[in-house]
N, C-alpha and C positions, 0 to 999 in steps of 0.2 A: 971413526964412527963406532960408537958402542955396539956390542954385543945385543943378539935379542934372545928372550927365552919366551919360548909359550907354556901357559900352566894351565890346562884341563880340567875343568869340574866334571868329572866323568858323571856323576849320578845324576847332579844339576840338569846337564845337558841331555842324556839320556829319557828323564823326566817330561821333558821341555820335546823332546822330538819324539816318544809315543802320542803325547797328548797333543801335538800340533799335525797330525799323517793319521791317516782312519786306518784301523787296524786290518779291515777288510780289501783293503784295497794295497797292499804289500802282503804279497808268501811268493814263495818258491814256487815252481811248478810241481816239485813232490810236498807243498802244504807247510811248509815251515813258514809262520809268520815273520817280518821283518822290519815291518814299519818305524820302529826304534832303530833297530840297526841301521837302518837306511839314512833316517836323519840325524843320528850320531856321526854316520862317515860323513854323510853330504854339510854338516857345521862343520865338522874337525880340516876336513879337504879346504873347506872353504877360506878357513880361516888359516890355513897356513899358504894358500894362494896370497890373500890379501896382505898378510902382512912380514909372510917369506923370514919365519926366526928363524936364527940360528942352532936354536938348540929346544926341545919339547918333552913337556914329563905330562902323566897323568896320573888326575888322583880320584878316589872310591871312598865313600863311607865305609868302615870298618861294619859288619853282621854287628857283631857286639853295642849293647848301646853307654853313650861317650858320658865323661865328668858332670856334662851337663844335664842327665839323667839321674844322675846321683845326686846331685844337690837338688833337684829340682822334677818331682815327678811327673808333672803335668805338662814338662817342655815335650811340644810336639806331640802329646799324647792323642790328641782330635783328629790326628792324622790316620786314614785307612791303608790299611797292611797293602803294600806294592800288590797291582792285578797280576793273576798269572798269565796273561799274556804278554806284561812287559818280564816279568821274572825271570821267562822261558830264554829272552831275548840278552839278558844281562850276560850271559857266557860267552856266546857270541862278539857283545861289543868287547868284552874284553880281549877275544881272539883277533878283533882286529885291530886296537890296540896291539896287542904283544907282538903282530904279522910285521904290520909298520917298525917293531923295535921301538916303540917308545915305551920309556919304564914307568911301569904303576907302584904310587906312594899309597899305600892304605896302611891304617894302624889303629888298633884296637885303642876305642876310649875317645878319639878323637874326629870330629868330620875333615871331608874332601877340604872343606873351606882353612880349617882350622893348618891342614897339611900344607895349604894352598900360600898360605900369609907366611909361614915359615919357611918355604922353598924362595920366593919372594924375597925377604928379608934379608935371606942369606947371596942371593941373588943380587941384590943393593951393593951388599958390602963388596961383592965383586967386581960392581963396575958393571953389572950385568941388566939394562933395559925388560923390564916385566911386564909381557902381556897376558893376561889373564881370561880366559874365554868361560863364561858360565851364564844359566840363566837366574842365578838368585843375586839378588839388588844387593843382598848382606856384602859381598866381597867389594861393594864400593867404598867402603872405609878401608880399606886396602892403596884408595888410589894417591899419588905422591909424585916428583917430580921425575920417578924412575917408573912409577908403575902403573899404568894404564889398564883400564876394564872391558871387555868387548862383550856384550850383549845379543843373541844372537833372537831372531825372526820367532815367530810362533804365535799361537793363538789367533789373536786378533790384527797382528801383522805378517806381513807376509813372510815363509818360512826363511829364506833365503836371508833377508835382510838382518842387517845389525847393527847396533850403536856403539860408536866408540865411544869409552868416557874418560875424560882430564879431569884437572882437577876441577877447571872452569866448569864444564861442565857438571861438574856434582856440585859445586855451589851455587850453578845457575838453578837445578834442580830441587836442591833442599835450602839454599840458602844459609849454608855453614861449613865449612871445612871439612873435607874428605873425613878425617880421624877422629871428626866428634858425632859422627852417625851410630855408634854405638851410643853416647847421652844421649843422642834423641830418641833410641830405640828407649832407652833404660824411661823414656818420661809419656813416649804414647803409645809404648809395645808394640808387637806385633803379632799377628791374630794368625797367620800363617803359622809361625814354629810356637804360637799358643805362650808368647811371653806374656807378663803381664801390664806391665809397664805401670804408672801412678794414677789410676782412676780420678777423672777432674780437668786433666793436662790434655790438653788435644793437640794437635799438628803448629797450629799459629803460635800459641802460648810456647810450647817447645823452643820453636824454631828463636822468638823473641827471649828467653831466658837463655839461652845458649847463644846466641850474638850479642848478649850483654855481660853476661859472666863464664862461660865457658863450661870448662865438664858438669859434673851432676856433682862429682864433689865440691866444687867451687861455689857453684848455686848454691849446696850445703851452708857454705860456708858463710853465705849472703841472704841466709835464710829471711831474716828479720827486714829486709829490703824487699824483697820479692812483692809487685803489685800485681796484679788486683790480689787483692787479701783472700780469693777466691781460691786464686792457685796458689798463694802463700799455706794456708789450712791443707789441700790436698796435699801438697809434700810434706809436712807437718806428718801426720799420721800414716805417712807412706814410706816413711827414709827407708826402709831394710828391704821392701819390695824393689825402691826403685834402685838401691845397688846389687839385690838378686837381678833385675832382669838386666843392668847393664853388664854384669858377668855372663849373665846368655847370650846376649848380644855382641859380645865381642869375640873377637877372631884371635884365637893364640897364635902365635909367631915364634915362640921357641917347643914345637911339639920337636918330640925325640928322633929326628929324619937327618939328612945328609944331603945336600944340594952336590952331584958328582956331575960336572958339565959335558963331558966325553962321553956319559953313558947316555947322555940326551940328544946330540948330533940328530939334524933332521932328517938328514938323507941316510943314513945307517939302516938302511935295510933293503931286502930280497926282494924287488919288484917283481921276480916271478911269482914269488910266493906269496905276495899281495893278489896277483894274477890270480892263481888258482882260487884262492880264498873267493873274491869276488866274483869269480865263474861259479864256485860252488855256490853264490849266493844272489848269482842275478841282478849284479849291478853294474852292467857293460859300460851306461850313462856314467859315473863315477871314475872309469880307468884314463879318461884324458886332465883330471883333476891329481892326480895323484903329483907329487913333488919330486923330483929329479933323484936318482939312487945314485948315492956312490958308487954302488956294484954292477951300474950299468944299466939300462933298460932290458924289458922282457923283451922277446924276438918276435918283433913286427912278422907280419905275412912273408913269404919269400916265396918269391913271384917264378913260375919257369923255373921251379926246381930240379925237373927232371928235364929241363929243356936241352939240348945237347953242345946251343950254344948259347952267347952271351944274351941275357934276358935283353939290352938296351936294342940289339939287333932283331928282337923279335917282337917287340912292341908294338910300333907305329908302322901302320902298311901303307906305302906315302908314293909307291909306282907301279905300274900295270904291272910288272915283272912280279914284285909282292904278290898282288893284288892273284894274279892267273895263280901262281904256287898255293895261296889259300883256299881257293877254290876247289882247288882239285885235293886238299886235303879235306876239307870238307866234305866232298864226296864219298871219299871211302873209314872217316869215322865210323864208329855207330852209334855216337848220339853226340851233338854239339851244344852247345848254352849260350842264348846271346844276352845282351842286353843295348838300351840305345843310351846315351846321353843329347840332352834336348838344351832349349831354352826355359823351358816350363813344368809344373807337376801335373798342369792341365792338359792331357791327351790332346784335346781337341784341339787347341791352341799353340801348342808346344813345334819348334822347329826343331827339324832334326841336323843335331851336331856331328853325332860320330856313333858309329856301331862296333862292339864290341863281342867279340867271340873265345870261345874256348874249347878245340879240340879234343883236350884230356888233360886230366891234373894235372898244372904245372907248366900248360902249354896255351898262352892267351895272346890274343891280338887284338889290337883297338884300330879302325880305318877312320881317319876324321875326315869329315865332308862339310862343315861348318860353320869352322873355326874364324870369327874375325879377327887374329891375331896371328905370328908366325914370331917364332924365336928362332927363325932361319930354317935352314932342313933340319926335318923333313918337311915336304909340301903336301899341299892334301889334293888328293884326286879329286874330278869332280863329279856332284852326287850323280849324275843320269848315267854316267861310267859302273860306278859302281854298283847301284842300285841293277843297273841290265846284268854285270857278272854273277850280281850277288842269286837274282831271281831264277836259276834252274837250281838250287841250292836249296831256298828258303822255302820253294813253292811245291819243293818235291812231299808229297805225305809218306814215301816211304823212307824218307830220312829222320828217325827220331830229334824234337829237340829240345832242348827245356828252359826256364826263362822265370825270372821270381817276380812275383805281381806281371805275370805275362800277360795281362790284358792291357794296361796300360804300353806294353813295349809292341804290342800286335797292331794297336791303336793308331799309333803313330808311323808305324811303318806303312799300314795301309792309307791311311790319309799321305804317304809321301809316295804311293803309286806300288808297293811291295808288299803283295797278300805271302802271309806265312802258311804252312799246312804243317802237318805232321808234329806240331807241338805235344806232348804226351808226359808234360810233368812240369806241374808249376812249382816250385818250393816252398810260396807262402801259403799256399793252399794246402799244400802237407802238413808244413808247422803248424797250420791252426786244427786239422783231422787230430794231428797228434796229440799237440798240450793246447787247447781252446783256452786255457786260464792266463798261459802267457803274457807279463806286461808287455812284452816287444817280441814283432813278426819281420823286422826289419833284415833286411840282408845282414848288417853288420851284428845283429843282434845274436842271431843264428850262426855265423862262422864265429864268434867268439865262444857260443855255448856249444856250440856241438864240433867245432872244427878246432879248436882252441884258438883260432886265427885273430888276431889284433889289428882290424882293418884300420885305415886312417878314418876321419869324416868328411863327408864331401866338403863341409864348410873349411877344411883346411884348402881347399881351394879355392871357393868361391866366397868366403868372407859368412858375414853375419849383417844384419839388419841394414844397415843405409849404403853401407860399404860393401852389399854384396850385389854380386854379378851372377852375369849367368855361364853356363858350361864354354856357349859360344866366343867368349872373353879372358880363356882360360888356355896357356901356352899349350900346342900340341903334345908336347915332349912329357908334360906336367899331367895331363886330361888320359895320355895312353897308360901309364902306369897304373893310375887308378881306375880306369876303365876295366882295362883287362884285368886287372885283380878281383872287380865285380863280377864279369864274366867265371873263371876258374874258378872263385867259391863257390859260385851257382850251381857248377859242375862238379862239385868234391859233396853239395850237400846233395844231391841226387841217391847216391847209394847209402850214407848215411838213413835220409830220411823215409825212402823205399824197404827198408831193412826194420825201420821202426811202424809203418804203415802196416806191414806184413805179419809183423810179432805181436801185432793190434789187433787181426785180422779185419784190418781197414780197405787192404788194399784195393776189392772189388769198389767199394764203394769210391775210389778216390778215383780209379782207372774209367768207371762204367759212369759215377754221375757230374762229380767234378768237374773233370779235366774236359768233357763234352760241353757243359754248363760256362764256359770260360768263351768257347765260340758264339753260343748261343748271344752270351749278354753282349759279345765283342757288338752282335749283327743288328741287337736292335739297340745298343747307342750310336751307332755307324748311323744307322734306320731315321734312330730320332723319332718326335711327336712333332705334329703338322701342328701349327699356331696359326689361327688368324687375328695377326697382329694388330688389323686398324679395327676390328670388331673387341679386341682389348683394351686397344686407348679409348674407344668409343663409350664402355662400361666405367673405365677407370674416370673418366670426364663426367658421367653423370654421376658415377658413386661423390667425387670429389664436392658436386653441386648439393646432395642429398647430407652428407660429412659437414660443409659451408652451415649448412638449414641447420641439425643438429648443434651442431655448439652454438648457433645466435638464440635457441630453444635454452639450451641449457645454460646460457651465460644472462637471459633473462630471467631464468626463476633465480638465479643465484641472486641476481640484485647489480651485478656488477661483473664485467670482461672478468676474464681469465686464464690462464692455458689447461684445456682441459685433459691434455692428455700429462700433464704431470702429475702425481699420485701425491706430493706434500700440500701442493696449492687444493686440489681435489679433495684431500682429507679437510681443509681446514674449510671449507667451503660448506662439505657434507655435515659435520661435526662438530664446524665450534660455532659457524655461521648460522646452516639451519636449525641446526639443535638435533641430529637424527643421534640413535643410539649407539655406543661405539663397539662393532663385535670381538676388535680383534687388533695390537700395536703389532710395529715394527721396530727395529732400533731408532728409525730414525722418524716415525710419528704413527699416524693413521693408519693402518691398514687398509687397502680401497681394492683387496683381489676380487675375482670374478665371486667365489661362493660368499663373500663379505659381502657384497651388493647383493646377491640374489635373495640373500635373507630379510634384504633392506627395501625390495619392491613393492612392498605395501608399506611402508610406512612416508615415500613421495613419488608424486611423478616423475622428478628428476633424475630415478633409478633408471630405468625404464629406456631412456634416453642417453645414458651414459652408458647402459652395456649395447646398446645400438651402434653408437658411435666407437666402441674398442671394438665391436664384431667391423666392421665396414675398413674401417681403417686398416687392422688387419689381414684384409682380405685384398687392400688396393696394393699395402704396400708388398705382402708375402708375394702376390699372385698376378694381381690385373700391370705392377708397372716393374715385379721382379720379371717375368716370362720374358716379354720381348728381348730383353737383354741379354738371352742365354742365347737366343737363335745362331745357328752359328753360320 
């Protein structure tokens, strides 16, 4: 099997992932924007997931501006100067670029594109398979039976997504061979890089003069043939435009560069040093994308490092003998961390699988009570055992203990007969006093930023969407590793975060309203809100009669049935039917929101009746037939 190279439009892509990520919604916690950067790694990741080359370069428009500026002063001139908030961001994507070791082709005079078709080229004659990642459609006259286009998500599609292109595919698209898109550029321009192409010739006429004669020279050359005599006359008085702009339009393939395949190697770099970059930049979500190093992986967590013996021996506590030793360790800690593993994210709902604890850094135990599954020993105790050892332990309030999102872990335990006290430090509750601005309050979010710790994900356990299960379904041997590792972070972020609470002068406030605030809410969702359920369906059953009345109202002024709660049939109803005024589109017709109608109340009845009918509906389906269903 052939070789594969991946080749980068750095600026391309770049471009395509500030403008498709809102700038406000990506920075650092100390304020450095990153929204570019982020969709830079998350296409480049992505795309060497999917198509796993063997070897990958990147390339940069050159500052300087290219040949195509000197022949031609108004190529691209309509274009405004890069924003400085993508600007700021340029340094960075190349820092993670050069992190990864992949090498940047840039060269004065010519573009990413231009660098792009001569890496490529040279790439051919090697025997070497070309996949090419950018978001400008120009490098699809690139594609050929070694070299394929990948177009990556944005704007109006979804970020993530992206199109592969063959050759099929670019003639299914334009209707002409990959290598003659440059003709077609040269005969209806392009408005984007401001070519001009031949005033007269539009997209159809192109497409048919180049399926019948071929380049723009050829056509030239068949000048006197060319019908309608329409577009015959336009190339007539246009010849020197239209081979100025097919010299813009085209991609040079022998720019002055060196295709060296060893210094492209995908895996050729320092995954720790990917590590750190990406901690200094808050992108935990991106480290499970990252592509296999030669040099090794960075250093997962290491569980019971200070344990004194073998971590597999201190895992799983699976007999009273365990079980009574914990205990009594327990007791004389001064501050323990738990957490539970469940069936569910729903407290209320959620079975409890196994609890998990952590003495001191490095020293964690996971007890399963659960489990429907056994991979042999060890076995699991059972819960009313451990639940009665565990409870002169949990229940004590002068035993400190701490717990991240500990309302949901208090939750659970007490709906399983096992009230906690003495809880006195949540983690996520710290992390958010700390940095409120934080994308992620997550446990694993937090031991990767502050602990440098590289937790696994739970879904390496329990799967993803159809295929995933729950904790309960998940081998003991498997569940304690990662259990306890939740536990010991929880307990290493403790002094960390107390330390930054304090340097804040936070800490009254997290000690005194907080961490009290945490029982409080525990007691009135425990408490609950009283429903009177048949006095709800009772309401919902006349609203529904009253909703029934309303639309036979509103489906006779119309003239004719219809569905009224759909807003295209509702437009066409309101607007092209009645004839009412039209205040306001949407992509995809009429506008029919609430302050569009309310401007429309005097001008028919039918208004009137139609915000009656969204208030009622609304309120049956949020309220009168959501409630009962929560009861628990």
């Amino acid at each position: 099997m052939a070789k594969k190279l991946m080749l980068i439009d750095g600026h391309a892509l770049a471009y395509r992932a500030f403008f498709a990520l809102p700038v406000d919604a990506f920075s650092t916690s100390e304020g450095e924007l990153t929204n570019a950067v982020y969709g830079f790694s998350l296409i480049l990741l992505h795309a060497l997931q999917e198509e796993k080359p063997d070897y990958v370069a990147v390339t940069f428009d050159a500052a300087a501006e290219t040949f195509r500026h000197e022949e031609y002063e108004e190529y691209k001139a309509h274009r405004p100067p890069m924003r400085e908030e993508m600007r700021s961001q340029m340094d960075r994507i190349r820092q993670v670029v050069r992190t990864l070791n992949m090498p940047i082709f840039e060269v004065e005079g010519y573009e990413a594109d231009d660098l792009i078709g001569s890496l490529a080229r040279q790439a051919s004659e090697e025997g070497v398979e070309t996949v090419i990642v950018t978001g400008d459609n120009d490098a699809l006259q690139l594609v050929s039976p070694q070299v394929e286009v990948m177009t990556p998500g944005g704007y109006s599609q979804r970020f993530s997504e992206a199109k592969l292109f063959h050759e099929e595919d670019v003639r299914e698209k334009y209707g002409i061979e990959p290598h003659l898109l440059a003709d077609y550029k040269a005969l209806v321009g392009d408005k984007s890089d401001n070519i001009p192409g031949v005033a007269g010739i539009g997209e159809k006429t192109a497409q048919q003069l180049i399926q019948k004669y071929g380049t723009v020279e050829e056509i030239y050359e068949h000048l006197d043939e060319v019908e309608p005599s329409r577009a015959r006359k336009a190339l007539e008085g246009q010849k020197e435009q239209a081979f100025l702009s097919k010299r813009l339009a085209t991609i040079v393939t022998e720019a002055p560069i060196t295709l060296e395949l060893e210094r492209c190697r995908t895996g050729d770099y320092d995954r720790q040093a990917v590590t750190e970059l990406f901690r200094e930049l808050e992108f935990r979500s991106l480290m499970q994308r990252l592509p296999e190093s030669e040099h090794g992986q960075a250093t997962q967590m290491t569980f019971f490092a200070e344990a004194s013996s073998p971590a597999e021996e201190l895992l799983a506590v699976t007999n009273e003998e365990q079980l009574s030793a914990l205990v009594s360790e327990l007791g004389q800690t001064p501050r323990f961390a738990l957490d539970v593993e469940t069936t569910s994210t729903d407290a209320m709902k959620a079975d409890l699988v196994g609890i998990s604890l952590a003495t001191k850094p490095g020293r964690g135990f996971y007890i399963p009570v659960g489990h429907l599954v056994s991979d042999g020993p060890p076995r699991q105790l059972p819960m009313e055992l451990v639940l009665d050892r565990l409870r002169p332990m949990f229940e004590d309030p002068q035993i400190p203990k701490a717990a991240h999102n500990a309302k949901y872990d208090l939750t659970v335990l007490k709906r399983h007969g096992l009230e906690v006290r003495g809880l006195d430090f949540d983690t996520m509750i710290a992390a958010y006093l700390v940095e409120p601005s934080r994308r992620g309050f997550g446990l694993k979010d937090l031991a990767w930023s502050k602990l440098g710790l590289e937790m696994a994900p739970i879904t390496d356990l329990i799967g993803r969407g159809r295929d995933q299960v729950t904790m309960a379904q998940v081998a003991i041997g498997d569940a304690a590793a990662y259990a306890a590792a939740d536990a010991d972070a929880t307990l290493r972020l403790v002094d960390v975060l107390e330390g930054e609470l304090r340097s804040r002068e936070q800490w009254d406030l997290f000690r005194d309203v907080e961490m009290p605030l945490v029982r409080v809410l525990l007691d009135m969702e425990m408490t609950g809100v009283a429903l009177d359920v048949d006095e709800l369906k009772q309401l919902s059953s006349e609203m529904y009669q009253r909703i029934q009345e309303l639309e036979g109202r509103i489906q006779t002024l119309a003239g004719h049935p219809f569905n009224v709660s759909s807003t295209q049939q509702l437009g066409e109803v309101l607007f092209e039917e009645l004839g009412l005024p039209v205040k306001a589109r949407t992509k995809t017709g009429y506008s029919t929101r609430a302050d569009v109608l309310e401007e429309l109340r005097s001008e028919h009845e039918i208004i009137d009746l139609i915000l009656e009918h969204r208030q009622l509906t609304k309120l049956k389906s949020t309220y009168l037939d959501s409630l009962p269903l929560l009861v628990n």
